[in-house]
N, C-alpha and C positions, 0 to 999 in steps of 0.2 A: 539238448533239452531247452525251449523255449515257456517262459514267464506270459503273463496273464497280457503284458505288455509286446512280447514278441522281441522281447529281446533275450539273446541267449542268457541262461542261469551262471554258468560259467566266465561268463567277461565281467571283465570289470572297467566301472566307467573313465576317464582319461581324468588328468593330475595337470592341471596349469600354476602355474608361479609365474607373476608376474614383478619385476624390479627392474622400474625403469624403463630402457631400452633391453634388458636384458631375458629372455624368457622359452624356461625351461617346459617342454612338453613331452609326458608320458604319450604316446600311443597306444589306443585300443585293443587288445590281445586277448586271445583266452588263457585261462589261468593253468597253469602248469607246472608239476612236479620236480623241485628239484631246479637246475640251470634252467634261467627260461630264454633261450635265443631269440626267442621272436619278439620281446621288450628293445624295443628301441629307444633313447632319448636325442633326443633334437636340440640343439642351443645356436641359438641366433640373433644376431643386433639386428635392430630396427631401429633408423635413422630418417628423421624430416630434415630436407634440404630447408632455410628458408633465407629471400636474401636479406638484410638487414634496413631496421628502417629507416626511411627518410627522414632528416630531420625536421622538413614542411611536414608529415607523418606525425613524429611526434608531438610536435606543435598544435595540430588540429586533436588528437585524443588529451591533451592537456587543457584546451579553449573546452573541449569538450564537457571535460570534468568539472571543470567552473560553472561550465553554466547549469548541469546538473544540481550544483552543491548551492547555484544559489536560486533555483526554480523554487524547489521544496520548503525553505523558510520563506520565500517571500507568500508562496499559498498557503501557509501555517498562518501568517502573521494578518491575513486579510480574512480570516477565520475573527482574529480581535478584533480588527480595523471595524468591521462591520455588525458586529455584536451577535455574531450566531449563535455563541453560547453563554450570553449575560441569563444571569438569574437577577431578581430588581427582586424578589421577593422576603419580605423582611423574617430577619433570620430568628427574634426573639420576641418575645409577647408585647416588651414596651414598643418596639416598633412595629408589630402590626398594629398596635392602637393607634400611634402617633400617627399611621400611615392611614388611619380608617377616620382618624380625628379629622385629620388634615385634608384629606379625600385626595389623596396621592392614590387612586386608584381609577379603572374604568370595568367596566365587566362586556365582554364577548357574549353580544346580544343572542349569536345563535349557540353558543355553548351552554348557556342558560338557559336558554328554552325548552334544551335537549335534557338539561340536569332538571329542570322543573316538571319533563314530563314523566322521567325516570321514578322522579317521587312520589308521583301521582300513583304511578301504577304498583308502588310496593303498598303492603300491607302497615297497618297502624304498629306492629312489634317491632317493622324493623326500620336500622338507622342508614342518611344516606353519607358514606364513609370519604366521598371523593372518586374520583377520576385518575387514572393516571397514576394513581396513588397519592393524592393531594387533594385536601377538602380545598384546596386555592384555584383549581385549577376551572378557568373560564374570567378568571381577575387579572386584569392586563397591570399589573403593579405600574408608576410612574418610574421613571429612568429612561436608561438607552434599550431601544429596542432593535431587535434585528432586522436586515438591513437585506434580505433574502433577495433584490432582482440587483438593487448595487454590488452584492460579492457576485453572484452571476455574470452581470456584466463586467467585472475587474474580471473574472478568470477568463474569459473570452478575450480580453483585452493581452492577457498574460502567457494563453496561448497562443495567440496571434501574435504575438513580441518576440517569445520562445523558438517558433519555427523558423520565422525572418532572421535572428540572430543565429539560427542552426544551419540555415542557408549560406550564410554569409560565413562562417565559419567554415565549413567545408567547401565553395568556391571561389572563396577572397584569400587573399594571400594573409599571414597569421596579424599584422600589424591592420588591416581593416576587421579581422574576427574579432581582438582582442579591444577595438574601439567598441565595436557593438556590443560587447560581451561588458563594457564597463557603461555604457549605456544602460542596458539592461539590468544593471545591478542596483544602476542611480534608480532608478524606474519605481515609484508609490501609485498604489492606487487614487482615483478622484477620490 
C-alpha cells in the first residue's frame, strides 16, 4: 500500500545518530511482526587524514588575525576622525538661544526653500512640525562638520594598505609580514 507521496505506508523512515567520528545507521525496512531480521544496523569510524601544520602556516593565520583585529577599529575610529556622526545641535533652550544670539548657525539654502515651499502649500490650521523629525533640520549649527570625501578617501587609502599588507603576508616570509603588519597598525588617517 502506497501514501499520497508514493512511499510505502508500512516503512519507516531511517534513524541517524551522529557522535563524532562515530555513527550509527538504521536501515530502511518494512515494518514487521515480532523478530524483524531484515533491520540491520551499521557502525562505522570516519576518519580525516590531515598532515600537520607548518609552522610558516601557523605564522601566516596568526599575521592574519592581527590584521583583521586591527582593520575594524581603525575604520570604527575614522567614522570620529572625520565627524560622521557629530550632532553640533544645541541640546537645551539656553543654548539654542545663546547659539541663535551669537549666530553660531547657517541654514541650507536648498533645504529651506524646500521647507518654505511645503508651508506654502499647507492650509492656515495646520502647523509645520519639522523634517526628519526635527523643526532644526536645514540649520547647519557651527562646530565640526562632517568630513564625507576625506573619510572616503582614508578608507581607499585603508583598503589599499589592507591588501598590500595581506599580500605581503601570505608571500613574505613571517618577519617581512609582521613588519608590514606593524606598519599598518602605526598607520592614521590625513
Amino acid at each position: 500500500m502506497w501514501d499520497a507521496y508514493n512511499i510505502p505506508v508500512n516503512w519507516i523512515a531511517p534513524k541517524s545518530i551522529s557522535l563524532g567520528t562515530l555513527k550509527e545507521t538504521t536501515e530502511m525496512c518494512p515494518v514487521q511482526q515480532g523478530n524483524n531480521p531484515m533491520r540491520s544496523i551499521e557502525t562505522y569510524a570516519n576518519a580525516t587524514v590531515t598532515a600537520p601544520k607548518s609552522e610558516e602556516s601557523i605564522q601566516r593565520e596568526y599575521l592574519l588575525d592581527r590584521l583583521m583585529s586591527a582593520y575594524y577599529p581603525k575604520t570604527r575610529e575614522m567614522v570620529k576622525v572625520f565627524n560622521l556622526h557629530v550632532d553640533n545641535t544645541p541640546k537645551t533652550y539656553k543654548e539654542l538661544i545663546e547659539a541663535i544670539k551669537k549666530g553660531k548657525y547657517t541654514l541650507d539654502e536648498k533645504i529651506t526653500k524646500r521647507i518654505d515651499d511645503k508651508i506654502e502649500d499647507m492650509d492656515d490650521d495646520e502647523c509645520y512640525c519639522g523634517d526628519h523629525g526635527s523643526p532644526f533640520y536645514g540649520i547647519i549649527w557651527d562646530g565640526p562638520q562632517p568630513d564625507q570625501k576625506g573619510y572616503e578617501a582614508a578608507i581607499k587609502d585603508i583598503d589599499k594598505m589592507y591588501r598590500a599588507v595581506k599580500d605581503t603576508i601570505m608571500v613574505s616570509d613571517a618577519a617581512e609580514g609582521l613588519k608590514a603588519l606593524q606598519k599598518f597598525e602605526a598607520w592614521m588617517p590625513k
